[in-house]
C-alpha positions in Angstrom: 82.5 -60.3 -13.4 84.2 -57.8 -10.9 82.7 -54.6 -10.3 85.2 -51.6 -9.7 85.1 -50.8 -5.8 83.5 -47.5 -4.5 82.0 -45.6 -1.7 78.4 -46.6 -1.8 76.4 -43.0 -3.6 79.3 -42.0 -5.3 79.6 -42.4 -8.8 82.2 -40.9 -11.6 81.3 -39.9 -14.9 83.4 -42.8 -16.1 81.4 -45.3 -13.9 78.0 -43.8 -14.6 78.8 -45.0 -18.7 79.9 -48.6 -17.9 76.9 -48.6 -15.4 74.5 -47.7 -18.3 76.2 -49.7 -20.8 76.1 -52.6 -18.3 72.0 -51.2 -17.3 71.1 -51.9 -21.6 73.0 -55.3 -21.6 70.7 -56.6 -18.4 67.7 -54.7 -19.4 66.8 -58.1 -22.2 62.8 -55.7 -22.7 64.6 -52.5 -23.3 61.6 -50.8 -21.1 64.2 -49.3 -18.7 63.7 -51.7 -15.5 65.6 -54.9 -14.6 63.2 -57.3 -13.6 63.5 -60.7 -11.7 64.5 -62.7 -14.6 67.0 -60.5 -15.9 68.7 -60.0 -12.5 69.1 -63.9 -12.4 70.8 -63.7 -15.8 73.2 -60.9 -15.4 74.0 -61.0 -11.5 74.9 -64.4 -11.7 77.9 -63.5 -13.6 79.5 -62.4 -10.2 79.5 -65.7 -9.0 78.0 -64.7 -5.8 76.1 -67.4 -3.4 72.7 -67.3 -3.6 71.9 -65.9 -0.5 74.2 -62.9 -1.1 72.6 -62.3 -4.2 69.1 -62.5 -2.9 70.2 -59.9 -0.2 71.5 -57.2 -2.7 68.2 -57.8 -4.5 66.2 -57.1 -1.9 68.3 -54.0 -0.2 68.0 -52.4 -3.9 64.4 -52.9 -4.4 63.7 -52.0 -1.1 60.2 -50.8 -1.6 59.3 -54.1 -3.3 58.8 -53.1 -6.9 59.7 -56.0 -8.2 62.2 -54.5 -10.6 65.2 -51.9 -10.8 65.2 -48.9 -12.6 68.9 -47.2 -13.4 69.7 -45.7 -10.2 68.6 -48.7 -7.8 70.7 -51.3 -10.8 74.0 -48.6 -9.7 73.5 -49.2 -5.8 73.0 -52.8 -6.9 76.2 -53.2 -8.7 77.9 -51.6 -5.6 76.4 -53.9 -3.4 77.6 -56.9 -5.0 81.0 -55.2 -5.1 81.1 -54.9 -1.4 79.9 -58.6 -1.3 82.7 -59.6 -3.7 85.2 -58.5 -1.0 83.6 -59.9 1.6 81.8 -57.6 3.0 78.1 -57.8 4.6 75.4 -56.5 2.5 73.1 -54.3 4.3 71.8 -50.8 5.1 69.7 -48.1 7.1 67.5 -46.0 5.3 68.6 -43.1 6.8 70.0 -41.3 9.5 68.0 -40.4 12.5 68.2 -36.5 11.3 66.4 -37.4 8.3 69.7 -37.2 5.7 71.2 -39.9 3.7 74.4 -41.4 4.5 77.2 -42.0 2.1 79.3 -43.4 4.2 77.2 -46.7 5.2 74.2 -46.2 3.3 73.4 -45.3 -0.2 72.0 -41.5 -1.0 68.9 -40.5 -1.5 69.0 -40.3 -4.7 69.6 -43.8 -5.4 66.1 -44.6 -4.4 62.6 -44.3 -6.2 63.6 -43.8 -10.2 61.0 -44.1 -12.4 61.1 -45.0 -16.4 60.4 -42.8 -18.7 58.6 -44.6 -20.9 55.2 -45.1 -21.0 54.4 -49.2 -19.7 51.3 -50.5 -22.3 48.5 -51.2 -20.3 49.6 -55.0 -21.3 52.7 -55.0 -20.3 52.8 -55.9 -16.3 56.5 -54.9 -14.9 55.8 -54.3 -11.5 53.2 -55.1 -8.4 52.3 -51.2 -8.9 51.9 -51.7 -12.4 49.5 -54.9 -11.9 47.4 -53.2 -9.3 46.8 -50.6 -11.9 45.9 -53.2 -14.8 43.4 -54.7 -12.4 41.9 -51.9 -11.5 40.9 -50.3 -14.7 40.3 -53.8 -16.3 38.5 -55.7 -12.9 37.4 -53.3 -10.2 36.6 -49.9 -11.8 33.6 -50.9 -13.9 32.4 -52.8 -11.2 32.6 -49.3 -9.2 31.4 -47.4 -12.2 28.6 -49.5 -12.5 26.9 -49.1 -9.0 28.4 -45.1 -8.0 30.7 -46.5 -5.8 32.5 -42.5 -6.1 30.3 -41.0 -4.4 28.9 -43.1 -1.7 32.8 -44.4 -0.5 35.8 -43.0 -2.5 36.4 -41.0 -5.8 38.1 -43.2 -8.5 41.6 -43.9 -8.7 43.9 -42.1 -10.7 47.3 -43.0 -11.9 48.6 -40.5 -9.3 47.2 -42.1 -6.8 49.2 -45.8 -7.4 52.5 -43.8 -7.5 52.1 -41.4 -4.8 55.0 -41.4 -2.0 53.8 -42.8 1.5 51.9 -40.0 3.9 52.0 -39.3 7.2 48.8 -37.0 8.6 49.3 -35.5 11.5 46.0 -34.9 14.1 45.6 -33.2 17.3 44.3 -30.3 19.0 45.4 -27.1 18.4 48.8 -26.4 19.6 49.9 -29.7 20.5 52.9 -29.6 18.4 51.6 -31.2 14.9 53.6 -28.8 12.9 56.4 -28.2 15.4 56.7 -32.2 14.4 57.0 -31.9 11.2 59.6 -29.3 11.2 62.0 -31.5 13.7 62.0 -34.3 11.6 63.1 -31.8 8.8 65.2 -30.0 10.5 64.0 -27.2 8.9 60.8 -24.9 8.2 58.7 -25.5 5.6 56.9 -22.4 3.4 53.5 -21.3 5.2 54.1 -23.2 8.4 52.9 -21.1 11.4 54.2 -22.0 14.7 52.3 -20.7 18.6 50.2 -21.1 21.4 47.3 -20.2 19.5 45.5 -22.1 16.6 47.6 -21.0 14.1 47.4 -23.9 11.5 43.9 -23.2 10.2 44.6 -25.1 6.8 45.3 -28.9 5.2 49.0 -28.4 4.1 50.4 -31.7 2.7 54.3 -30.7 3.1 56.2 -32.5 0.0 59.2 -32.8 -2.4 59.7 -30.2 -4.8 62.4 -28.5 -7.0 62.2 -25.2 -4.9 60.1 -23.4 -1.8 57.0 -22.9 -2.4 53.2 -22.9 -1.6 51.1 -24.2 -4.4 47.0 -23.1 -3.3 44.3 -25.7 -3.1 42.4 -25.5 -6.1 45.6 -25.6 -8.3 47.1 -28.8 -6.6 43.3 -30.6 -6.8 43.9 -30.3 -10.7 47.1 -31.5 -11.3 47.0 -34.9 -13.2 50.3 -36.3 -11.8 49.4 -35.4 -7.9 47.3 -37.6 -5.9 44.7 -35.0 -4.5 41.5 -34.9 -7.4 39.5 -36.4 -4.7 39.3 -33.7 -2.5 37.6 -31.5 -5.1 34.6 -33.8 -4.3 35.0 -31.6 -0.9 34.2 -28.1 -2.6 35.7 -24.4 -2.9 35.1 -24.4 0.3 37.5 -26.7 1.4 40.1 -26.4 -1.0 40.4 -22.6 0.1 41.9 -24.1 3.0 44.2 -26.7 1.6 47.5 -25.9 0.2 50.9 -27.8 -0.6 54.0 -26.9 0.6 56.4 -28.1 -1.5 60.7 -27.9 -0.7 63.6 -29.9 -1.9 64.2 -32.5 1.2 66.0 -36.0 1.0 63.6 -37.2 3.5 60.2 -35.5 1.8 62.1 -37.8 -1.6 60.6 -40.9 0.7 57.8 -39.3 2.6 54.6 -36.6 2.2 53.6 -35.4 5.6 49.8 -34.0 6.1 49.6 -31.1 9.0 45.8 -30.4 9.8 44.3 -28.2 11.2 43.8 -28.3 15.6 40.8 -29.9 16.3 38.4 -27.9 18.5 36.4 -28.4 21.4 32.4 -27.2 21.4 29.5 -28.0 19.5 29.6 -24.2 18.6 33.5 -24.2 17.3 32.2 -27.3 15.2 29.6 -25.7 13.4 31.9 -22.3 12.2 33.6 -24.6 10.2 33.0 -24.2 6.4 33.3 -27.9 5.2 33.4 -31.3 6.5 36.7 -31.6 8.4 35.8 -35.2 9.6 34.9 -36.7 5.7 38.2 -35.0 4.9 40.4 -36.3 7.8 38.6 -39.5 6.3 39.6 -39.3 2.8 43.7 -38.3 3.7 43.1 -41.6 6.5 42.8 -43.9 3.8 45.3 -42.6 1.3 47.8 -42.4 4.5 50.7 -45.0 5.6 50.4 -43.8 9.1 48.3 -41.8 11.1 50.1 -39.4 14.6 47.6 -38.5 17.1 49.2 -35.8 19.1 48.3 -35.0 22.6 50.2 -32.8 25.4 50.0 -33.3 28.9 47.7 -30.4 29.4 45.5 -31.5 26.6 44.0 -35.3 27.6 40.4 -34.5 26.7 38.8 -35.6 23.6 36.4 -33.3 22.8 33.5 -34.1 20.2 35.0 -33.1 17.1 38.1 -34.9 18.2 36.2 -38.0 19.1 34.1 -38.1 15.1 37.7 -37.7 13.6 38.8 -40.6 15.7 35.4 -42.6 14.8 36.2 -41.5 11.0 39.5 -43.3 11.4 37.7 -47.0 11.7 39.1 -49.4 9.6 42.4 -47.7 9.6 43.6 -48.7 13.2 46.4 -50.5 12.3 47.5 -47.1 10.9 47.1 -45.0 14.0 50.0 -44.2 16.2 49.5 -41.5 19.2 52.5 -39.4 20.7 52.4 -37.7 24.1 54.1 -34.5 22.8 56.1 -32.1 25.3 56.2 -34.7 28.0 59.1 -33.1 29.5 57.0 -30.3 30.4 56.1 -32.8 34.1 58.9 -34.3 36.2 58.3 -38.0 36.3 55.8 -38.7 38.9 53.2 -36.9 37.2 53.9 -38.0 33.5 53.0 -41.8 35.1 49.6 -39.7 36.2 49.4 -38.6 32.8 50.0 -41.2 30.6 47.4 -43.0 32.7 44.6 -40.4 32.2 45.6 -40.5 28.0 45.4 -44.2 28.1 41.9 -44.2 30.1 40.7 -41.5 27.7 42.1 -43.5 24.3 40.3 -46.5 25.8 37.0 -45.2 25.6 37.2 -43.9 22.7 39.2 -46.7 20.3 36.5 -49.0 21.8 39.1 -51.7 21.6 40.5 -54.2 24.1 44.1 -54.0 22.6 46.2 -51.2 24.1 47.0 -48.6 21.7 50.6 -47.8 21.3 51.8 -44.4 23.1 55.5 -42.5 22.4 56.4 -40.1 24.5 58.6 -37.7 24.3 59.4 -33.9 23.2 59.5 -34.1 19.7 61.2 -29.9 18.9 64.2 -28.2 18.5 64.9 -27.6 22.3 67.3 -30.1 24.6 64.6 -32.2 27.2 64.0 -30.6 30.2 66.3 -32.2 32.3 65.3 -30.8 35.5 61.6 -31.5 35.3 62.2 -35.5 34.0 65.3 -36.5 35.5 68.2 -38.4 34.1 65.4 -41.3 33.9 63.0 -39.3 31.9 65.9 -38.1 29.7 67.1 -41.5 28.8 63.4 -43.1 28.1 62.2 -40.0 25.5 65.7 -41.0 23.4 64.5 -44.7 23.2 60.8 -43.5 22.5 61.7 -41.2 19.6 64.3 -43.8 18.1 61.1 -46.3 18.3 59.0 -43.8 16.5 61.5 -42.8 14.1 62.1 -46.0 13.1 58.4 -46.4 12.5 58.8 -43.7 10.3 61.7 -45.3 8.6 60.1 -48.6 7.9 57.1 -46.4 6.1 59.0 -46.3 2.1 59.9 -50.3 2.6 56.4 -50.8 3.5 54.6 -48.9 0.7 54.5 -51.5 -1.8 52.5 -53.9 1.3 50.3 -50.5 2.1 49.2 -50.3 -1.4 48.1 -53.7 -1.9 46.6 -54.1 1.3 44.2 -50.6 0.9 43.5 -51.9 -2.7 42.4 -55.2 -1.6 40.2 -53.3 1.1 38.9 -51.2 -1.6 38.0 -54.2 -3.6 35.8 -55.9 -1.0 34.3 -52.4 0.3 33.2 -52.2 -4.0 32.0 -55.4 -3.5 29.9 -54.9 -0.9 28.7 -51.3 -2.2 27.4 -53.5 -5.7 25.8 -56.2 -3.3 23.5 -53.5 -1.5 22.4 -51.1 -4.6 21.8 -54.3 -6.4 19.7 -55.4 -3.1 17.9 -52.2 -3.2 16.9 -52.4 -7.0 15.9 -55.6 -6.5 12.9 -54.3 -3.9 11.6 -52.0 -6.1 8.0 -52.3 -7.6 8.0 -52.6 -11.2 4.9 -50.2 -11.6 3.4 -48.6 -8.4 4.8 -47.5 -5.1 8.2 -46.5 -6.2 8.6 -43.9 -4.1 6.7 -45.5 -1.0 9.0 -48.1 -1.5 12.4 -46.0 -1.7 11.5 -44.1 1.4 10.3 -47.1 3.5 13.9 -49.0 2.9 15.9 -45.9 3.3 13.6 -45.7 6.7 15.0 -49.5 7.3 18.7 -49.7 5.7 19.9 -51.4 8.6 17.7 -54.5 7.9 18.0 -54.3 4.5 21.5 -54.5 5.2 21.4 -57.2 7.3 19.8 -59.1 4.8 22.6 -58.5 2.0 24.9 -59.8 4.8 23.1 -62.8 5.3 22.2 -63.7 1.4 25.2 -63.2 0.6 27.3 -64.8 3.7 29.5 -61.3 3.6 31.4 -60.3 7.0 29.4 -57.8 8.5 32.3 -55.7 9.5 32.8 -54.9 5.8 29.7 -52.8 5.6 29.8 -48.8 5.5 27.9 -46.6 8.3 24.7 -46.8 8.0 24.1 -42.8 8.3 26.1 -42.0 5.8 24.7 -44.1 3.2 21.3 -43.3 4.0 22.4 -39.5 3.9 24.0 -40.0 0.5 20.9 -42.6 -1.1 18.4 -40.0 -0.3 19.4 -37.7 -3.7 18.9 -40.8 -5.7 16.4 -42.7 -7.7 16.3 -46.5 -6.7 14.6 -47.4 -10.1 17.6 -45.8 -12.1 20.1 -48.6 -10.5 21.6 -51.3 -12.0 20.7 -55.0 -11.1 23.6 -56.9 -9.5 25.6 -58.8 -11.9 27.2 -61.4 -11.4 30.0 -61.6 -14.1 31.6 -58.3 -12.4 31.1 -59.8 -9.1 33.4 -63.0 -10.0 36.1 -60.7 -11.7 36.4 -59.3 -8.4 36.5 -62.4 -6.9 39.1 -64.0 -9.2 41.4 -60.8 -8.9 41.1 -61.2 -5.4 42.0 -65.2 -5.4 44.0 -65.4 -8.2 45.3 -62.2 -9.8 46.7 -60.9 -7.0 48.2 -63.3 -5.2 49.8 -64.8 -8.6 50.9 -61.1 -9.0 52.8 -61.2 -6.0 54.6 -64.1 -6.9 55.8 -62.8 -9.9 57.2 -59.9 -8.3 58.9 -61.5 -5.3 62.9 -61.7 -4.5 63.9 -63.3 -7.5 66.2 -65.6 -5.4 63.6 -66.6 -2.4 
């Protein structure tokens, strides 16, 4: 089989029909996707080595689908044209200014298509696919059972399985969170609201969208096929100040970035605030790829509210990123003073013996201060924003990873949610002293908690703050739980040990 040559993202009319035609022939379920076992049938006709094969596979299906829908089958055919002449198989994402590349890479558009028809709940033909069987058949009744929504995380929706990758940005006021944003699009987005002051007072998730425009909290929380129903768990309140800004962007295609609001400094600041800024920092932490924690080199100190929002972020650290903004606004000597202080500050906050990573640079629109860095200081922000933008780049390849790994986090935090309330049913009086009862082991979670931990052989790290839960199991009536049971229990365990990872090798390369 030769495939007609042709500049990687372009495609004629004339090409696009023998591309479908070709698309049905390989396509043996008719559902619209190629999977693993029809690529081995159908690519094999271009008597390509293995190892050239499994590379085309695995540049198509770069975000690890475990199949290819029409567009990514195209770039696939053109791959193996390339490799036909002899030519390496490979690519970048995308260029450094956030565009595709036609020239070396394949367009934008060639990325992310969806079928569209509707997959039976049966009928497994992707890892994104699987995770949602298992969770409606395995792990939501388990949640269900024991009101795992309201003391951890509302219940997933389909939106939230096929949501593009976020980046939240967080920071005090006007260390450049939105000023970010807007130099990685090269470009303003609608609403954004650039100065010296605190001028982002609002959530504003910045995505893809067929033209400019703002879309208002409330509305965006309501819409079935966007990832945000959680947050009306937050209030009016909140969702007053949350908005989407939505734009037609090849790099918001890949990626939805999350601009908060600056954090302030005061116990007084804190308490004008009209909802629960850290619970929803919380919520967009664990939907998120990667978290950005700006700083400037005038703004080292982590106030209170800065240091809850950082507490909120545990069990997300391998998410959290932090980038010394405007650096070139100190010659050399005393940026080494600076990033000193941010790294003494960071320490005693992250609690953790590992040192955080730190970019610096001057991530706007403006040339680097040349005369306050040097030719030194000039030369190491370049290699620190190529190392962050290729952070950035890595996020759509990693997605498919991301989603498995925060649904096998959610599984064991469900877990562990259905081990306590069943503990706390448990120690309830069948006839008198209910409420004595109730109070006295709200009064002593932390034991009771410790003894779930140690019946049950659980990893104590696993366990939520012990606050919170108290806060939440004080509007509820112990008697009205359900007893553990153990038949939910095991289906969690056997997605866990078997569903998942025999999901995983169904969907791998095809020629690993």
């Amino acid at each position: 089989m030769e495939i007609g040559t042709g500049r990687i993202g372009s495609c004629s009319k004339e090409d696009q029909k023998i591309y479908q035609e070709w698309f049905n022939f390989a396509d043996s379920d008719n559902d619209g996707r190629i999977t693993g076992s029809d690529a081995i049938k159908f690519f094999g006709m271009s008597n390509l080595s293995r190892p050239d094969l499994k590379q085309v596979w695995a540049t198509a299906d770069s975000k690890r689908q475990g199949y290819l829908g029409f567009k990514e089958f195209v770039f696939a055919m053109q791959l193996v044209s390339l490799a036909q002449e002899g030519r390496q198989v490979s690519y970048d994402l995308m260029n450094s200014d956030g565009s595709s590349s036609t020239e070396t890479s394949p367009a934008s558009q060639w990325f992310s298509s969806k079928s569209s028809k509707k997959i039976s709940l049966s009928s497994v033909t992707s890892v994104i696919d699987g995770l949602k069987r298992l969770y409606i058949q395995k792990l939501k009744p388990l949640e269900v059972a024991y009101n795992f929504n309201d003391f951890v995380s509302p219940f997933l929706t389909n939106s939230d399985f096929d949501a593009k990758p976020m980046v939240m940005l967080l920071g005090q006021y006007s260390t450049g969170k939105t000023t970010f944003i807007k130099h990685l699009l090269k470009t303003s987005y609608p609403g954004a609201h650039i100065g010296p002051e605190p001028t982002t007072d609002r959530f504003v998730v910045v995505m893809s969208g067929t033209d400019e425009r703002s879309v208002p909290g409330n509305t965006i929380a309501v819409q079935a096929d966007m990832p945000f129903s959680g947050l009306t768990h937050f209030g009016t309140t909140f969702l007053s100040k949350f908005e989407c800004s939505q734009m037609p962007h090849p790099l918001l295609e890949h990626i939805t970035f999350v601009d908060t609001p600056g954090v302030l400094s005061g116990e007084k600041q804190r308490t004008q605030r009209s909802y629960d800024f850290t619970g929803v920092t919380s919520w967009f932490a664990a939907k998120c790829d990667l978290i950005l924690l700006l700083f400037d080199p005038h703004k080292l100190d982590v106030s209170d509210e800065f240091k809850r929002v950082i507490y909120s972020l545990r069990g997300h650290d391998d998410k959290i990123r932090v980038v010394l903004n405007k650096a070139d606004q100190v010659d050399t000597q005393q940026l080494m003073r600076v990033y000193g202080a941010l790294m003494w500050s960071l320490g005693k906050v992250l609690n953790t013996p590992e040192v955080v990573r730190v970019y610096i640079g001057s991530f706007n629109d403006k040339p680097v201060n040349e005369a306050a860095t040097g030719p030194i200081g000039k030369e190491l922000f370049e290699k620190e924003q190529e190392d962050l933008l290729s952070d950035l780049k890595d996020i759509p390849k990693k997605a498919c990873d991301r989603r498995i790994n925060e649904f096998v986090k959610r599984a064991r935090a469900a877990k562990i949610h259905a081990h306590i309330i069943g503990h706390l049913k448990k120690e309830m009086p069948s006839m008198i002293g209910k409420a004595k009862t109730q109070q006295k082991l709200i009064d002593n979670l932390e034991t009771e908690f410790g003894k779930v931990q140690r019946d049950n052989h659980l990893p104590p790290g696993d366990f939520p703050n012990v606050e919170h839960f108290r806060e939440v199991l004080s509007g509820y009536n112990f008697d009205k739980f359900e007893k553990l049971k153990p038949k939910m229990i095991q289906a969690v365990d056997d997605m866990l040990g078997y569903d998942i990872p025999e999901l995983l090798k169904t969907f791998r390369n095809p020629y690993d």
